[in-house]
C-alpha positions, 0 to 999 in steps of 0.5 A: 350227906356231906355234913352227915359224913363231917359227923361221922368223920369227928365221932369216929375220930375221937373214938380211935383217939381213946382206941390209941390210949387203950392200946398204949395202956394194952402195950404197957401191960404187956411190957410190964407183964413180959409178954411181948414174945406170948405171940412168937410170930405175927400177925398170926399167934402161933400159926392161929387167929385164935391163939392155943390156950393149952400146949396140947393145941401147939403146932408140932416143932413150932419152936424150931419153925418159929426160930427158922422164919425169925432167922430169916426175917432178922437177916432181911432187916439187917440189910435194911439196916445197913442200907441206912447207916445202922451197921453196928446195931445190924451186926448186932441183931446177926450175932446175937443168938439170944434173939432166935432162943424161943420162948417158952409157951404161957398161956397168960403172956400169949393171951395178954399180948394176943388182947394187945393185937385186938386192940390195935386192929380195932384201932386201925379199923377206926383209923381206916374209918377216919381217912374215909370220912376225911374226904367229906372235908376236901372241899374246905381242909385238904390237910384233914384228908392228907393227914388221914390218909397218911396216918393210915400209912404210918399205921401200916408201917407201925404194924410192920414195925412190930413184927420187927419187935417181935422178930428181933425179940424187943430190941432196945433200939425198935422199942423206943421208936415204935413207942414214938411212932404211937404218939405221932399217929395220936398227934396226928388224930389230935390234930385232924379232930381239932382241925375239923372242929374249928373250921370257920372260927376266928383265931384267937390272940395269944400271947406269943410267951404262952405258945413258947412255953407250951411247945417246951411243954410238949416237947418235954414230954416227948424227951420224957417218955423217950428216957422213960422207954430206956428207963425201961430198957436198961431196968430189962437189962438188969433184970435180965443179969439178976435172972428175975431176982433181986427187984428191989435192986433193978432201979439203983442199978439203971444208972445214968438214964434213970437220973435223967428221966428223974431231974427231967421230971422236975422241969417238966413240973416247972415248965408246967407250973409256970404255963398254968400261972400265965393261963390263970392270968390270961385265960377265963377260967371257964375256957377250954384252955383252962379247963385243959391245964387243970387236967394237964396238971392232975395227971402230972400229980398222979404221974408223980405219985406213980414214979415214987412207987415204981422207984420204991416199991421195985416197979409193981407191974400194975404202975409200969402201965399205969405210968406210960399211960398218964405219960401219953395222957399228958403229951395228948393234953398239951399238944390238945391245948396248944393247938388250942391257942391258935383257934377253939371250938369253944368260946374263949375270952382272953384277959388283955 
């Protein structure tokens, strides 16, 4: 029963790996759609488990209802805030009025960001799922079960997180952070998944250089995807200032942020380039570590594509979500192969 558990535990696991991409990709079609607010309330849509599909099936004053438990749920956060040091951004959420205005019914947005709150509860059930199995490792791995078991928490506090979102009308700020969280509870997956699957292996002789270059790597990618989301913030912004029009002009006017993501891009190509020239000299071409640079490197080339057609073709909607997508494929890969370097299921021979 215990190894049967051990199965399960590695299957169930990858499965909420890919569940965690397909809600990044569902986060970033409702990001790039503008259906964050579909839902005005959370975890209910519109007081309903099954959201309306008709403004006819609307509760009656639900805009003022709505507004009056955002107000208060604002204030309550807030506090919170300024129990933590964060009084600017405090005063903030308390003063500005546009975050209790309520949106406008659309059914399109609300059935887009309803599908994102499945995927996420889907997710969660396969997180819940891996902390059960994980304790078939106790006996060998304490840290699977820990980390199982605290990721189960961080998905709890991510879900309250984005109630926050949806309270404060995605304020800038929370949007990053939840956007960060999601790829440390993908790490922490990754990272129990590859654990469990090199239990008893020998480790493996790797170069320190490699290693060094593959943590700047990763956390290249982390810096990346964090300009990418104020990319993202200060662009709403100007859309916001053009009421919607103009797109052709929302990049130009991004300012110092865009040009940070930009020339961050390019060491992020460099450093790349140059972890695959030592893995080509170090590794068989055979071995896994190969096999996942390659990957690394496809995606980087298919990311690249995708930013000259959002800075060019004014952000099509279908490449917003297509680039944190291949962003958080990226970061996933790398963090992958650098565990790899230490010890690896699959057989790998290192080049002396």
């Amino acid at each position: 029963m215990n190894n049967t558990n051990k199965a399960r535990f590695r299957k169930t696991n990858l499965i909420t790996i890919v569940l965690l991409f397909v809600l990044i990709l569902a986060g970033g079609v409702v990001r790039s759609s503008g259906s964050g607010m579909g839902c005005p309330d959370w975890p209910k849509c519109f007081g309903r488990y099954i959201p309306p599909t008709d403004a006819s099936e609307l509760p009656a004053d639900y805009k003022q209802s709505y507004v009056a438990k955002r107000a208060a749920k604002n204030q309550k956060f807030a506090k919170t805030l300024d129990v933590f040091g964060y009084t600017d951004l405090a005063r903030r959420i308390r003063q500005d009025k546009s975050i209790l205005t309520p949106e406008e019914f659309n059914v399109a947005r609300t059935w887009t960001e309803y599908i994102n709150r499945l995927v996420g509860v889907v997710a969660g059930f396969g997180l819940l799922l891996s902390a059960w199995f994980s304790f078939s490792y106790w006996a060998e791995s304490k840290a699977i079960t820990l980390l199982s078991v605290f990721n189960l928490l961080l998905v709890g506090f991510q879900g309250w997180l984005g109630s926050i979102v949806v309270s404060t009308n995605l304020v800038d700020w929370i949007v990053t952070v939840h956007m960060l969280l999601a790829l440390v509870i993908l790490a922490i997956c990754i990272y129990t998944y590859h654990l469990a699957k090199v239990q008893n292996k020998p480790l493996i002789d790797t170069k320190p250089l490699i290693r060094i270059i593959a943590i700047a790597a990763v956390a290249l990618s982390v810096v990346q995807i964090t300009f990418g989301t104020e990319v993202r913030e200060k662009v709403d912004e100007v859309a916001d200032y053009f009421q919607g029009g103009y797109r052709d002009q929302w990049v130009k006017k991004a300012g110092e942020v865009f040009t940070n993501h930009r020339d961050t891009a390019v060491i992020v190509v460099v450093i790349n380039v140059m972890l695959y020239a030592l893995l080509r000299r170090n590794f068989n071409r055979h071995s896994l570590q190969q096999q996942l640079m390659s990957f690394i490197f496809l995606m980087i080339m298919m990311q690249m594509g995708v930013g000259v057609a959002l800075s060019y073709w004014a952000l099509p909607p279908v490449a917003q979500a297509a680039h944190i997508v291949l962003a958080s494929l990226i970061f996933g890969a790398q963090f992958y192969l650098l565990l790899n370097f230490r010890r690896s299921a699959k057989y790998t021979e290192v080049r002396k």
